[in-house]
KOLVEXLUM-637648 format. One record per residue (C-alpha): x, y, z. Coordinates in steps of 0.001 Angstrom, whole numbers, plus 524288, in hexadecimal, padded with zeros to 5 digits. Layout:
N
<pt><east>X</east><north>Y</north><up>Z</up></pt>
...
//
This chain:
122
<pt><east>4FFD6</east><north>A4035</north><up>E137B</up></pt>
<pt><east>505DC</east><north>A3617</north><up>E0C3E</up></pt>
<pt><east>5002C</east><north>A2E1E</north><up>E002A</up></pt>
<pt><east>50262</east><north>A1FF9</north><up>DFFFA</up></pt>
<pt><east>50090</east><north>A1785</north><up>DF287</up></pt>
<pt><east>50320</east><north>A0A14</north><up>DF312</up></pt>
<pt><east>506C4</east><north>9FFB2</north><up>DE6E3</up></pt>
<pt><east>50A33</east><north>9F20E</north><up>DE36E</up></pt>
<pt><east>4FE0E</east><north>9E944</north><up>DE74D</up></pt>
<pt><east>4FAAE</east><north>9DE81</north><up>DDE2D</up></pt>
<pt><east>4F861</east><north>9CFFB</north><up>DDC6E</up></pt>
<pt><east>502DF</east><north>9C743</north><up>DE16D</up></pt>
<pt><east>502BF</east><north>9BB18</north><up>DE301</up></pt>
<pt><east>5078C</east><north>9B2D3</north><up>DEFD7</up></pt>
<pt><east>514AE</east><north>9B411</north><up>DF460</up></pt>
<pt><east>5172A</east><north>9BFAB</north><up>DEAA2</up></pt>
<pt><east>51AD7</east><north>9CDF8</north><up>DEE61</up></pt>
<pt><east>51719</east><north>9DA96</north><up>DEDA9</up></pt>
<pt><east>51C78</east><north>9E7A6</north><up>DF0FC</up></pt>
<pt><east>5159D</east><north>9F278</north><up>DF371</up></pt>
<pt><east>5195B</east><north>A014D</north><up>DF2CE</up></pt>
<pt><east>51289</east><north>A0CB7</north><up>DF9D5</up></pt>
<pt><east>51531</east><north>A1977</north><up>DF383</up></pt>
<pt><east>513A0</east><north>A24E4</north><up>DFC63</up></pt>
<pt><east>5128C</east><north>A31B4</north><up>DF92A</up></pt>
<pt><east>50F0A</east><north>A400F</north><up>E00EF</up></pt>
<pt><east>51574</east><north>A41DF</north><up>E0E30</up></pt>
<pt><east>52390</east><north>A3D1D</north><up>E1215</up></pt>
<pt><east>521B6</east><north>A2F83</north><up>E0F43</up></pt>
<pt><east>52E1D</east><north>A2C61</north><up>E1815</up></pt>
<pt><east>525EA</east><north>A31A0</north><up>E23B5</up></pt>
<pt><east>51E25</east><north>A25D6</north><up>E23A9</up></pt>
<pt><east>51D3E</east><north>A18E9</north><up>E28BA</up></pt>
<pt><east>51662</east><north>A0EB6</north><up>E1E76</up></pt>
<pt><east>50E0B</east><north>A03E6</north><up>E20C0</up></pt>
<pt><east>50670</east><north>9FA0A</north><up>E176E</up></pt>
<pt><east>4FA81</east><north>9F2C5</north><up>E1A65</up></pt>
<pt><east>4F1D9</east><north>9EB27</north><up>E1507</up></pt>
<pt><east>4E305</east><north>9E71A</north><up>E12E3</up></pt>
<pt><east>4DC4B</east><north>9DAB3</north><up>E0E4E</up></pt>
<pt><east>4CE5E</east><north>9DB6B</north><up>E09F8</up></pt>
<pt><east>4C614</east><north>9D9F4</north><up>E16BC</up></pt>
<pt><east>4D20B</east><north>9DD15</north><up>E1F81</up></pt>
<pt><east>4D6CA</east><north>9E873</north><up>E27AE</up></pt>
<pt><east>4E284</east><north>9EE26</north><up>E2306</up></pt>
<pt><east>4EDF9</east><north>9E86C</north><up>E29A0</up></pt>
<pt><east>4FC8C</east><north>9ECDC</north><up>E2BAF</up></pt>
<pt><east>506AF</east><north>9E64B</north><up>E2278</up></pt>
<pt><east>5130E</east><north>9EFD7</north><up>E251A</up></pt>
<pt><east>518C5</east><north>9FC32</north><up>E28E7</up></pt>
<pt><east>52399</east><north>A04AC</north><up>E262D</up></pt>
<pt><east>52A22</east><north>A0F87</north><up>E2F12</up></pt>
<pt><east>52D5D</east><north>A1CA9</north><up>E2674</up></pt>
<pt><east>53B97</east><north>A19A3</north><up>E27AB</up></pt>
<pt><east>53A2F</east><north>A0C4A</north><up>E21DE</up></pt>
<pt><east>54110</east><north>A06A2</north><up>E2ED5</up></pt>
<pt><east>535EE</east><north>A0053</north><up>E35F4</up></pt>
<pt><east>52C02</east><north>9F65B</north><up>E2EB8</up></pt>
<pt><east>522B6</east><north>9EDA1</north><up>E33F2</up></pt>
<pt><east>51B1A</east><north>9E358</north><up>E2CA4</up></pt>
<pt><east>50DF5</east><north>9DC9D</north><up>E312F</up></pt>
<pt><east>5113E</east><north>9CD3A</north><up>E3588</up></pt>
<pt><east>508F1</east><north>9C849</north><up>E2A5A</up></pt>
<pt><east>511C4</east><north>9CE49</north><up>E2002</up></pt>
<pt><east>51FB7</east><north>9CE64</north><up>E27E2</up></pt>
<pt><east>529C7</east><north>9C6FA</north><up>E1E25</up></pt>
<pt><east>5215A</east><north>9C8C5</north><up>E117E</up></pt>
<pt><east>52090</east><north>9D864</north><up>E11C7</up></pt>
<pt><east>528D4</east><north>9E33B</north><up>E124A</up></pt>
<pt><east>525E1</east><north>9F24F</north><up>E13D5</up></pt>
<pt><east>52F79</east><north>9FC4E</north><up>E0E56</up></pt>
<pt><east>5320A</east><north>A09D9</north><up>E0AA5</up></pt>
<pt><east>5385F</east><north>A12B1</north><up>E02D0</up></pt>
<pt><east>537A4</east><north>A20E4</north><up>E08D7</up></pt>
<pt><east>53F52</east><north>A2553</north><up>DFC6E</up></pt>
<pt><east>533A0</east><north>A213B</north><up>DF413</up></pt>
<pt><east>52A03</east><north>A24E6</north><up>DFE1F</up></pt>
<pt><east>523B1</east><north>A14EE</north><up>DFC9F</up></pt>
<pt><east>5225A</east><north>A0B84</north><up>E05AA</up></pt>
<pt><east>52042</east><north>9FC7F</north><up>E0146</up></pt>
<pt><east>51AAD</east><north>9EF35</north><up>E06F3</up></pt>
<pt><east>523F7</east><north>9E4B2</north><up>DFF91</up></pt>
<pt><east>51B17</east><north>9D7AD</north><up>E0179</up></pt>
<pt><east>51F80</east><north>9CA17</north><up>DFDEC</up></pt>
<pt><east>51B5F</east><north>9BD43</north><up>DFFD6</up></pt>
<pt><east>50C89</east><north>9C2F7</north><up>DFE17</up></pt>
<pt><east>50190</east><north>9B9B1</north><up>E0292</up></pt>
<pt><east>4F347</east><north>9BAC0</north><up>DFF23</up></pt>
<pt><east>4F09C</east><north>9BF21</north><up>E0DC2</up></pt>
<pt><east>4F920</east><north>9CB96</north><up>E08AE</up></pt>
<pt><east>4EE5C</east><north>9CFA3</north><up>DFFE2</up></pt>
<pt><east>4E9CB</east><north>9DC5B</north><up>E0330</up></pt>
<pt><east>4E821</east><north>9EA3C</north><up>DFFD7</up></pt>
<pt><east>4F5C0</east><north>9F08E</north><up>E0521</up></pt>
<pt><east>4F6E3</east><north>9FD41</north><up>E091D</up></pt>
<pt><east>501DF</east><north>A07E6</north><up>E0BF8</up></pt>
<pt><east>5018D</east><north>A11EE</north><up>E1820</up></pt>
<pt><east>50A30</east><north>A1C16</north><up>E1D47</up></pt>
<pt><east>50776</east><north>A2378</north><up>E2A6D</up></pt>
<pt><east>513FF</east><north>A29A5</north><up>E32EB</up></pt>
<pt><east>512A8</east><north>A208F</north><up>E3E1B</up></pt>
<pt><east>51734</east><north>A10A5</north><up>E3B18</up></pt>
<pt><east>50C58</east><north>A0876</north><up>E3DBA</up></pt>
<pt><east>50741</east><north>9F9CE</north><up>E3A7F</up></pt>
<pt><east>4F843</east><north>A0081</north><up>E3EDE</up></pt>
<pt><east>4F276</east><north>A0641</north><up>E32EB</up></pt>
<pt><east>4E905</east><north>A0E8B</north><up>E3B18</up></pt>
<pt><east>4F845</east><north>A1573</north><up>E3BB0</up></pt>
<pt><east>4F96D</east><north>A1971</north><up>E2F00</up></pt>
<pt><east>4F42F</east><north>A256B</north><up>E28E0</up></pt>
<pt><east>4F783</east><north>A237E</north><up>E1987</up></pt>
<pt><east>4F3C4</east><north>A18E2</north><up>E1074</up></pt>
<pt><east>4F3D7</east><north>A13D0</north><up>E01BF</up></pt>
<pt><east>4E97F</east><north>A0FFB</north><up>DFBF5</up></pt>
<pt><east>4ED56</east><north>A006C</north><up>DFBA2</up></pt>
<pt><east>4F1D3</east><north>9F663</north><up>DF1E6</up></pt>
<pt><east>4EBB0</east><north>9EAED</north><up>DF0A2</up></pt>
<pt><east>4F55C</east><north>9DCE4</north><up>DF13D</up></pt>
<pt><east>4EF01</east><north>9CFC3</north><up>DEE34</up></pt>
<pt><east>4F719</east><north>9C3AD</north><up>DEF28</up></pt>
<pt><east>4F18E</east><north>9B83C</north><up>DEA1E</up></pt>
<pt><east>4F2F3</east><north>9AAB7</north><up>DED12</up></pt>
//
């Protein structure tokens, strides 16, 4: 088991950035690959990027590519989604999720956070 919190949604406004952490806690975090998605109101959740446990291997959804960044810090057992250049198609609730095997299919992954919600306003 492993217990994923996430922080750092707000208001921004176009073009700014946010960064946002997920803490983990429980079970080797280091064991884990990491993913973050996202959901806008009336929307399936949809991939944004992915992390392998090493921190070698990341892979970022085309509609983000060049704006955000997933990283990790095993040492701090937190993985983050740096996003810049934020547009008001980016608003969404974003969520954290950890499951041994790296995947961009959420159906994959067996731990989540409970979401933080990032509105960027035109």
């Amino acid at each position: 088991q492993v217990q994923l919190v996430e922080f750092g949604g707000g208001l921004v406004q176009a073009g700014g950035s946010l960064r946002l952490p997920c803490a983990a806690s429980g079970r080797t975090f280091s064991s884990y690959a990491m993913a973050w998605f996202r959901q806008a109101s009336g929307k399936e959740r949809e991939f944004v990027a992915a992390i392998n446990w090493r921190g070698t291997t990341t892979y970022t959804a085309d509609s983000v590519k060049g704006r955000f960044t997933i990283s990790r810090d095993n040492a701090k057992s937190t993985a983050y989604l740096q996003m810049n250049g934020l547009k008001p198609g980016d608003t969404a609730v974003y969520y954290c999720a950890a499951d041994a095997t790296f995947s961009t299919k959420y159906a994959r992954y067996a731990y989540w956070g409970q979401g933080t919600q990032v509105t960027v306003s035109s």
